[in-house]
N, C-alpha and C positions, 0 to 999 in steps of 0.2 A: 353077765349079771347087770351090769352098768345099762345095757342098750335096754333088755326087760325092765327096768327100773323105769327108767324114760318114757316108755312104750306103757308103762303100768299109769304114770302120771298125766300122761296127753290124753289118755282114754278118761283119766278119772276128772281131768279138769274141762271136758266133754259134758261128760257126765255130771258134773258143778254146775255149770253153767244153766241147767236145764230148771235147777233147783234155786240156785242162790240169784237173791237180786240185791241191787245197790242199798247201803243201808241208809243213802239220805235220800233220794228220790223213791226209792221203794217198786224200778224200774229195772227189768231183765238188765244181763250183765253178757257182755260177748269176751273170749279167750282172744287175746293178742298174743300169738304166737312171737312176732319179733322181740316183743319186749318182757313177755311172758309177765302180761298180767290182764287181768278183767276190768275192762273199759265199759263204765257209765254212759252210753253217746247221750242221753239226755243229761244228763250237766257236764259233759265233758273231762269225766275224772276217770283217772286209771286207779287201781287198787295194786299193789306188786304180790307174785304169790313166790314166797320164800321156802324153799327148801320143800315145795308140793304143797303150804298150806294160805291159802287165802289170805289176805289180809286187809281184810273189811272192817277195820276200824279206822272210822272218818279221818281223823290225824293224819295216816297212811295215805291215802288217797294224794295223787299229785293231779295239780291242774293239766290240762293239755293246753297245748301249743293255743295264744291269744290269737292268732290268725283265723283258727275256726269260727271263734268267737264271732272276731271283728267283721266275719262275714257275713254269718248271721245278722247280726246288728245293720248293716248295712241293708241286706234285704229287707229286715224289718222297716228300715227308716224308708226304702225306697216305696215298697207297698204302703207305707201313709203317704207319701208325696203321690203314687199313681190316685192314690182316694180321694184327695184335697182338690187335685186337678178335676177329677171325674164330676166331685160335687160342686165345685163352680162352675163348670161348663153346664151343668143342668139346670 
């Protein structure tokens, strides 16, 4: 009963995913299996789903790891440093 149970929930949080999106960006939502919850990649937020039910209220929501951030950020500041150079050289 326990492994159908499991087997009922993986399919239907499949099935979630196709449907439900972030409630503050308003952007698709993908299933994390390791940590079993629906990760935001546009702002970096996981949602945890408890006990098979979602839990998409913004509170809920954990930041993820600053490193992805900081990397982004980084790209970002590099691509104005590549543009600043480019328009002074012209």
């Amino acid at each position: 009963m326990v492994r159908g149970s499991k087997e009922v929930l993986q399919k239907a949080a499949k099935t979630l995913t196709d449907i439900l999106v972030c409630p503050l960006s308003k952007q698709p939502l993908r299933y994390c299996e390791e940590s079993n919850s629906l990760i935001s990649d546009a702002i970096g937020v996981a949602f945890p789903i408890k006990n098979g039910v979602p839990c998409l209220v913004p509170t809920d929501g954990k930041i993820l790891e600053e490193e992805d951030a900081s990397k982004h950020d980084s790209d970002t500041n590099l691509s104005a440093l590549n543009e600043e150079s480019h328009g002074r050289s012209a």
